[in-house]
C-alpha positions in Angstrom: -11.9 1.5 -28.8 -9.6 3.2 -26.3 -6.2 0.9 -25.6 -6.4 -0.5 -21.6 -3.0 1.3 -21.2 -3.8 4.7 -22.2 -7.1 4.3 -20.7 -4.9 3.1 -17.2 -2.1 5.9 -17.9 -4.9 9.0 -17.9 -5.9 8.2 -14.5 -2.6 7.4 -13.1 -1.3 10.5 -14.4 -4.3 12.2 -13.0 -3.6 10.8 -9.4 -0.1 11.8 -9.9 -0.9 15.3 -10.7 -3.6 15.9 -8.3 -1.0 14.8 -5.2 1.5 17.1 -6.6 -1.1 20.0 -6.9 -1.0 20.4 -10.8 -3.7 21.9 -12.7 -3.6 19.3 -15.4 -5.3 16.8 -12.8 -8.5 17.4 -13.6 -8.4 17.4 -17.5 -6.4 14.4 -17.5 -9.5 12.7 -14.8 -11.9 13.7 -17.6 -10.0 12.2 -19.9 -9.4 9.1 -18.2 -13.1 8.3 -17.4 -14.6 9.4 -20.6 -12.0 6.5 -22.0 -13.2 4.3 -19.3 -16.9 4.8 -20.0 -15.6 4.1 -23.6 -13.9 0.6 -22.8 -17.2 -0.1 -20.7 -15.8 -2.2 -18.0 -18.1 -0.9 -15.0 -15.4 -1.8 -11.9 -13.2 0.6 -14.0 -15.6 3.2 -15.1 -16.4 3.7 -11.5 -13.0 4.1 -10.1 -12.0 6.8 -12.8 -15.5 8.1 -11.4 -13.6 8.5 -7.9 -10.6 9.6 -9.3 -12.5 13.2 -10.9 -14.3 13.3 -7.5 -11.3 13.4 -5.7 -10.4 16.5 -7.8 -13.5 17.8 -8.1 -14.1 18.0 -4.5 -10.5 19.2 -4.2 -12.2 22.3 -6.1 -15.1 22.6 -4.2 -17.5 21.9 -7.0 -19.9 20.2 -4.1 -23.5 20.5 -6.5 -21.2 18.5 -8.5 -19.7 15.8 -6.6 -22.6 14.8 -4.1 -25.1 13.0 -6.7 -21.9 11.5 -8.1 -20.4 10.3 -5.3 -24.0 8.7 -4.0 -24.1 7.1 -7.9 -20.4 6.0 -7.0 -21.2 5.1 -3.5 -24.6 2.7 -4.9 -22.7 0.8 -8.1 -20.0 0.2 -5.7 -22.1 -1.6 -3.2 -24.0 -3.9 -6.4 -20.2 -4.7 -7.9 -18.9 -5.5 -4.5 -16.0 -3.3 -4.6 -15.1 -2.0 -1.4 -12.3 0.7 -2.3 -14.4 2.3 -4.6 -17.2 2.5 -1.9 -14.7 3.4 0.7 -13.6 6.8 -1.5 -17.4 7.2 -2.2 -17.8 7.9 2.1 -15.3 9.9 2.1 -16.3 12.6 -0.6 -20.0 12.5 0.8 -18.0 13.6 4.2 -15.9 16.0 2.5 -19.1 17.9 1.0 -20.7 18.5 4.4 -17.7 19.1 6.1 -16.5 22.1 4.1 -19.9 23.5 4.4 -19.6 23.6 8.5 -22.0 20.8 8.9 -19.9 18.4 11.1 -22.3 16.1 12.5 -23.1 15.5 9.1 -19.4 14.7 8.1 -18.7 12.5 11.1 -20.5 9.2 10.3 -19.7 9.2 6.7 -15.8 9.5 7.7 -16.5 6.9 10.2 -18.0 4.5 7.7 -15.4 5.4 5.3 -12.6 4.9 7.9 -14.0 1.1 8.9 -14.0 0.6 5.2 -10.0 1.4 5.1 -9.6 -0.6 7.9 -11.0 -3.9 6.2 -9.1 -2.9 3.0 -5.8 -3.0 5.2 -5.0 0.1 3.4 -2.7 2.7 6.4 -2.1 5.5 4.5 -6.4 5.9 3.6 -6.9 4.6 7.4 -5.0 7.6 8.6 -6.3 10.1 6.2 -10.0 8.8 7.2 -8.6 9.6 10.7 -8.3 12.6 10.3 -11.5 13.4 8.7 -12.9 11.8 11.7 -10.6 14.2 14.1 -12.1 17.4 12.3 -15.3 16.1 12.5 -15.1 16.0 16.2 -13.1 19.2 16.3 -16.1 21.0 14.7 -19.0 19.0 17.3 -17.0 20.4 20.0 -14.4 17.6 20.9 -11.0 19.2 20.7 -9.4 16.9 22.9 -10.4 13.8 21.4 -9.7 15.9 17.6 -6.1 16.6 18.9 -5.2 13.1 19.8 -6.7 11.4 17.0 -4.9 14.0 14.8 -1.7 13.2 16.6 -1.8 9.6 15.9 -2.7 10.2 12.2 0.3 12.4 11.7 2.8 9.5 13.4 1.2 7.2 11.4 2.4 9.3 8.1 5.4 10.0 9.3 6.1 6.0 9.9 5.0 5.3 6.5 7.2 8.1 5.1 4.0 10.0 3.5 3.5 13.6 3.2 0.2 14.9 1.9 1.2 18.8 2.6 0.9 18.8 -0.9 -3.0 18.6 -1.3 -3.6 21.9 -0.4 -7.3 22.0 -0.1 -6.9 19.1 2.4 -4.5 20.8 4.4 -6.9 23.6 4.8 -9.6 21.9 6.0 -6.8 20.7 8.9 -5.8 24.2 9.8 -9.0 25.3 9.6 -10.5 22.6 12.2 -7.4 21.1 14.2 -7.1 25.1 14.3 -9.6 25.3 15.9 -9.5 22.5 18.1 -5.9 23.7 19.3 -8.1 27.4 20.1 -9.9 26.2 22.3 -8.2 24.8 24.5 -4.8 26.1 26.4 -2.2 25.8 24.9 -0.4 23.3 27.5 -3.6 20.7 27.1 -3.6 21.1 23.1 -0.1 20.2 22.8 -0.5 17.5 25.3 -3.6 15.9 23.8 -1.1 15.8 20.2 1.6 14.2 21.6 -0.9 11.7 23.5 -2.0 10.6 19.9 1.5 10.3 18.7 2.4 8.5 21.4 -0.9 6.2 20.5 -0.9 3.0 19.4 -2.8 3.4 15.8 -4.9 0.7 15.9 -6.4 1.8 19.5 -6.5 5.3 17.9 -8.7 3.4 15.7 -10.8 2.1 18.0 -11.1 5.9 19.4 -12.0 7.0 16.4 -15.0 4.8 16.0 -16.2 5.2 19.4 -18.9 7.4 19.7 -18.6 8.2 22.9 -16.4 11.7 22.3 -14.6 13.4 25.1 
């Protein structure tokens, strides 16, 4: 049997190397949750789970990840384990939402965002934030996109967090804030960004979850 702290030091190292953009992330995932699945604790086989999702998904192996992010997505709701079920939301919003289907995105990242929230966790609120803002930039919000987009980048830059380095994540921002800031002038896209940063985050919260879009 596997020792708990190699078992714990693959998917740390994994997480570590997937936020710094190495290629290594996703063996070391494999590795981790193969040990997991070895050790047989099923709180812990589950959250190595959503660590190779989170690279997977990072590689756009969607045929992949959406069957085992909805088996992630159900065992976390039967062990009661909320952060697990949280990351399980977001890659079943990631999958549609790289395909162009954003009204199929949008209530996943909403669920996953409440689900933050209640975990108390800021960093994953504002990174559900803005899955919620390209969500809306792709239904045809760009205002409301901007500003929530705004408030999620103050909120990083208050917590001293810079996630330029998952690049597939950072495409998917250019890609819809892009073209949220496109369609409108450029005057009103700049204003509705520094509206959000100007934002208090936990009404930009309560924006986010509204769904009455403007």
């Amino acid at each position: 049997m596997a020792r708990p702290g190699r078992v714990r030091g693959r998917g740390e190292l994994g997480w570590g190397c997937f936020n710094a953009g190495d290629a290594d992330a996703r063996r070391l995932m494999e590795e981790g949750f193969s040990l997991q699945q070895s050790v047989g604790d099923p709180l812990l086989v589950n959250r190595a789970r959503i660590g190779l999702l989170q690279v997977l998904v990072s590689l756009g192996e969607l045929e992949i990840v959406e069957p085992m992010a909805r088996e992630a997505l159900a065992l976390a709701e039967r062990s009661g384990d909320p952060r697990s079920e949280h990351f399980a939301h977001h890659f079943l919003a990631d999958c549609p939402l790289i395909r162009g289907d954003c009204a199929g995105a949008l209530p996943r990242y909403r669920r996953a965002l409440e689900l933050a929230v209640e975990l108390g966790d800021r960093s994953e609120t504002a990174v559900e934030m803005q899955g919620v803002a390209m969500a809306l930039a792709g239904c045809g919000h760009p205002a409301r996109a901007l500003q929530l987009g705004g408030a999620a980048a103050a909120e990083f830059d208050a917590l001293a967090i810079d996630l330029s380095g998952i690049v597939f994540w950072s495409a998917l921002l250019e890609r819809y804030l892009g073209r949220a800031r496109a369609e409108l002038a450029e005057d009103a896209a700049t204003a509705a960004w520094e509206e959000g940063r100007r934002t208090r985050f936990e009404h930009a919260i309560a924006l986010a979850l509204d769904a009455r879009e403007r």
